[in-house]
C-alpha positions in Angstrom: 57.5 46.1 101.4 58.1 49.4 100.1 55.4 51.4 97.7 58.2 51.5 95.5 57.9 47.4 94.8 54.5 46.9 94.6 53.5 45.8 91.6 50.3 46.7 89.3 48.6 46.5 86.2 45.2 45.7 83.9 44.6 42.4 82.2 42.8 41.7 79.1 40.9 38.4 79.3 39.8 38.0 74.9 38.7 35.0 73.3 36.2 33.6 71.2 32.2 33.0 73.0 31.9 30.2 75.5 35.9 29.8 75.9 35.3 30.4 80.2 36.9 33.9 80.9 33.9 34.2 83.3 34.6 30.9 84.6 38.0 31.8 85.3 37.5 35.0 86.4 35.4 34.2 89.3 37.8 31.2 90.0 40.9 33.9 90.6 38.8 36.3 92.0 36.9 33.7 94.8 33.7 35.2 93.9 31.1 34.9 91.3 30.8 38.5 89.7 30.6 37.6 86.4 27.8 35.7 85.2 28.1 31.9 83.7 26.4 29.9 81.1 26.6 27.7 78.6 24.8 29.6 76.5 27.2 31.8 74.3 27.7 35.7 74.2 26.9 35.6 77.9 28.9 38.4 79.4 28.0 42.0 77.6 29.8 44.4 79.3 33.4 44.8 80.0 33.3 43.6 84.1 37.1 44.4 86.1 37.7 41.7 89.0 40.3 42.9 91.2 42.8 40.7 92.8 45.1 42.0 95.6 48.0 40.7 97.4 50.6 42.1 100.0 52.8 42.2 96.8 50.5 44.1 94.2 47.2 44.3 92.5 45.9 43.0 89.2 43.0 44.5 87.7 41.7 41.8 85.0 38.9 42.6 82.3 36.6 40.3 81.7 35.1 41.5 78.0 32.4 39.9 75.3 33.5 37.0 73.1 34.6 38.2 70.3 31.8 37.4 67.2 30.1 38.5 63.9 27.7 41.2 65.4 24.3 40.8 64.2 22.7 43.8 65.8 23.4 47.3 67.8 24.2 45.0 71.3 26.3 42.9 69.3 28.2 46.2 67.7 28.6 47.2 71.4 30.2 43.8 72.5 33.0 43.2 70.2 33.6 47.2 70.1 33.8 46.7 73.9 35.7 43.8 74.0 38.4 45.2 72.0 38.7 48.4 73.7 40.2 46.5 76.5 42.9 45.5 74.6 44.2 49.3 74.4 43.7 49.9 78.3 45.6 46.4 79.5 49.5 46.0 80.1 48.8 42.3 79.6 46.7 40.3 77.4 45.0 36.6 78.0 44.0 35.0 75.2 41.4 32.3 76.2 41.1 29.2 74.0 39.2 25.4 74.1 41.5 22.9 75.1 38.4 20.3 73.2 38.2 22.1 70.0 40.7 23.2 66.9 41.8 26.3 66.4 38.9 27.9 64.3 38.4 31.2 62.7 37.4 32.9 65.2 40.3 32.8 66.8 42.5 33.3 63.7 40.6 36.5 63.5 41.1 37.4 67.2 45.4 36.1 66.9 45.5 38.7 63.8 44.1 41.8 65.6 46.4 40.6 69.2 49.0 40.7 66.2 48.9 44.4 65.8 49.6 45.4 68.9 52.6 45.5 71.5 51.1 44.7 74.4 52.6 41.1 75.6 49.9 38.0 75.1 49.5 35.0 77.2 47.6 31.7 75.4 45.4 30.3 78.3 44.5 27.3 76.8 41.7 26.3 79.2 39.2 22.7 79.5 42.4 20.9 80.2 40.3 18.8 81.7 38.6 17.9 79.0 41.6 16.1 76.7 44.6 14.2 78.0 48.0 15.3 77.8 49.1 14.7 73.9 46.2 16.8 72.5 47.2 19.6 74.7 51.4 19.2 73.2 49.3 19.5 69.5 46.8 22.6 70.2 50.5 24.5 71.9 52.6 23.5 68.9 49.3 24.7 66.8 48.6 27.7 67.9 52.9 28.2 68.8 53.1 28.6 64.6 50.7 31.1 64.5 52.1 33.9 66.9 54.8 34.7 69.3 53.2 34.3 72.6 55.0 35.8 75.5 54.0 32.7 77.7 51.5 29.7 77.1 49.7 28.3 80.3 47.4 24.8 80.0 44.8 25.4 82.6 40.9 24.4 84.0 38.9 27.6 85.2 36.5 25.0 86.3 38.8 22.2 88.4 41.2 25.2 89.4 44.1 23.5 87.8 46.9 25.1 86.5 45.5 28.7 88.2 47.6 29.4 91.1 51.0 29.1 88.6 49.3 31.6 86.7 48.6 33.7 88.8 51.8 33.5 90.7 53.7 33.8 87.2 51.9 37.0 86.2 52.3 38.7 89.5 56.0 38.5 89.4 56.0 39.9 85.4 54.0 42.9 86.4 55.7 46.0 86.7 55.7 48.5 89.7 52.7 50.7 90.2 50.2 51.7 92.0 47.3 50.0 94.5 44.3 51.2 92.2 41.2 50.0 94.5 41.4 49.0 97.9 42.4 46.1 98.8 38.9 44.5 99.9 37.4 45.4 96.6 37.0 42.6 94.1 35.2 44.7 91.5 34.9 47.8 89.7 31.0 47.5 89.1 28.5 48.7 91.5 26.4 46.1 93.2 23.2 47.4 91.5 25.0 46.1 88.3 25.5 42.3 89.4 22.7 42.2 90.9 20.7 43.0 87.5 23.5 40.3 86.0 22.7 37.7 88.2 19.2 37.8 87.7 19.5 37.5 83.8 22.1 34.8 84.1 18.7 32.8 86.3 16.8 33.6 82.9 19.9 31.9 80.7 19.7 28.7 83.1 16.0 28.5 83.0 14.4 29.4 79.8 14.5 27.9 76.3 17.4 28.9 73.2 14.8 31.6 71.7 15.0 33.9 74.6 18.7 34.4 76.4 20.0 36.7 74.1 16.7 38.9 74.0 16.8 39.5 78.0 18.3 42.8 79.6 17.2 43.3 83.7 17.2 46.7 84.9 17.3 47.2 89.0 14.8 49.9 89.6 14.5 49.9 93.3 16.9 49.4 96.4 15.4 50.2 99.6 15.5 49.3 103.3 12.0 49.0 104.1 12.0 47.3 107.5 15.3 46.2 109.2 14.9 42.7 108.1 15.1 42.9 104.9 15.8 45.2 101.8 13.5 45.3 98.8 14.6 45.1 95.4 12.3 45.9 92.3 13.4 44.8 88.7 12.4 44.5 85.4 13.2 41.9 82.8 12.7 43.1 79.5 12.3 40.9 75.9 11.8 41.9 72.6 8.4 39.6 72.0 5.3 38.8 73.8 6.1 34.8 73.7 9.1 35.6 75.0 7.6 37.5 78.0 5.1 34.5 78.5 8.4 32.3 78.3 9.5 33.8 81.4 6.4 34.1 83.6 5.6 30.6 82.5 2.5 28.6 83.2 1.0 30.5 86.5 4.0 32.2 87.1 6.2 29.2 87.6 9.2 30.3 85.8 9.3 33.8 87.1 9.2 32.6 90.2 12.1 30.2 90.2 14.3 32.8 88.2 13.5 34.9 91.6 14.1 32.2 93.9 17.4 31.2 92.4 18.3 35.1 92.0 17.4 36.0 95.2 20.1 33.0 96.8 22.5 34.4 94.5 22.2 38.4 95.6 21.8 37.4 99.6 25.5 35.9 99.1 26.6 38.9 97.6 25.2 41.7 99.7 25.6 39.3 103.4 21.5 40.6 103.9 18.3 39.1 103.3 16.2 40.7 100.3 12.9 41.0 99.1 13.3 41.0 95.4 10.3 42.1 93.0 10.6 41.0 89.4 8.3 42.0 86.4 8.5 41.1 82.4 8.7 44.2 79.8 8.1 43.8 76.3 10.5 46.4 73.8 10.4 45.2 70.2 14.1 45.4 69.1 15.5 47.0 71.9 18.5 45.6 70.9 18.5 47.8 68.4 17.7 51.1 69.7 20.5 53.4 71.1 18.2 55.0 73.7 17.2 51.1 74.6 21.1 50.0 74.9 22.4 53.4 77.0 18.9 52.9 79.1 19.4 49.3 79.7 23.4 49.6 81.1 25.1 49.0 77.8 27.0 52.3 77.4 29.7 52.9 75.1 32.9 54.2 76.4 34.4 57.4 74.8 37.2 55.6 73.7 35.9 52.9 71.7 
């Protein structure tokens, strides 16, 4: 194949909270790098999964749901999330198979509205509904824009995926190989590793404390040949919250590190040592200096 005919190009993946672009991402990309829960507003950062093929590359964006901010992180998410729409050639627009077209996405359909870049309606949980309510939520959401494609799918089952993907691939245009071709992400492994351990603390603690946590890495170091140590800190924004997650003798904090640790071992192919301690910041979620120290760094182009 010639350079000429190899294809390229970034994908948005918007929608409302809890729709599974994480899900999905992972599922295309054949590795967990974005965190999942069922917990809402999971993913805070804008994270790139990179799929290659002998016939191109596409570079997809996994960004924030798209929500009435209620503090500085929550500024920074939707802000983040709709940045990618400027930087994509393509846009996904993520939706529940098992629930009506609400607000939220009304509000999302009106800004895709304003710009020219072409949008795909993934209408994902498939799954979930049979066949006649999936005619209704395309005919539904058909009167409400002119999307450039419509694909019924289930990040979770895998079903509907490999069409996708194979229908995308031959509407991207010609372009470069951006990353090589064994890369699957654009963020540095420092950076999951932080996000896998506070996905641990979404699985395990109670509704009060997920949206409190940040994890900062502060260590990575080969200290003997069998295993590398890693020290991090999970900070909250109360003192319950910190007894939360250390729990009664230390039980919870050690089975966030025992789940974290399986997790990071898969991802890095080596054994680890991993060192985890509990930080109290009141409202760091609103502090600048808290959000740029914690990883959650606002591009120029916002």
């Amino acid at each position: 194949m010639s350079e000429q005919e190899f294809k390229s190009g970034f994908i948005a993946l918007v929608g409302r909270p809890n729709v599974g672009k994480s899900t999905l991402l992972n599922k295309m990309i054949g590795e967990k790098i974005a965190i999942m829960s069922p917990k809402a507003q999971t993913t805070r950062n804008k994270i790139q999964g990179i799929y290659t093929t002998n016939e191109g590359q596409m570079v997809f964006m996994d960004t924030p749901g798209i929500h009435k901010p209620h503090n500085s992180l929550g500024d920074y998410m939707v802000k983040t999330a709709m940045s990618a729409l400027r930087e994509s050639d393509m846009v996904w627009l993520l939706v529940n198979a098992d629930q009506e077209r609400g607000v939220g996405d009304d509000f999302i359909i009106n800004r895709l509205k304003e710009s020219n870049t072409p949008v795909y309606l993934i209408i994902n949980k498939v799954d979930l509904i049979d066949r006649a309510e999936v005619l209704n939520q395309i005919a539904d959401y058909n009167a409400q824009m002119d999307f450039a494609e419509i694909f019924p799918i289930s990040a979770l089952t895998g079903e509907g995926v490999p069409e996708l993907l194979r229908f995308t691939m031959d509407h991207m245009a010609a372009g470069p190989q951006y990353y090589p071709e064994d890369q699957l992400t654009d963020h540095p492994e420092r950076f999951i590793m932080s996000e896998l351990i506070r996905e641990k603390v979404l699985e395990l603690t109670r509704q009060e404390v997920p949206h409190s946590v940040a994890v900062v890495i502060d260590k990575i170091a080969r200290e003997d040949e069998q295993k590398l140590h890693v020290q991090a800190t999970i900070v909250v924004e109360r003192p319950s919250q910190k007894n939360i997650i250390i729990g009664k003798r230390g039980a919870m904090i050690k089975e966030i590190g025992i789940r974290a640790r399986k997790d990071i071992e898969r991802l890095l192919g080596d054994k680890i040592f991993l060192e985890t301690w509990v930080k109290v910041e009141d409202r760091w979620r609103d502090k600048p200096q808290a959000l740029q120290s914690y990883g959650y760094k606002e591009d120029s182009d916002i």
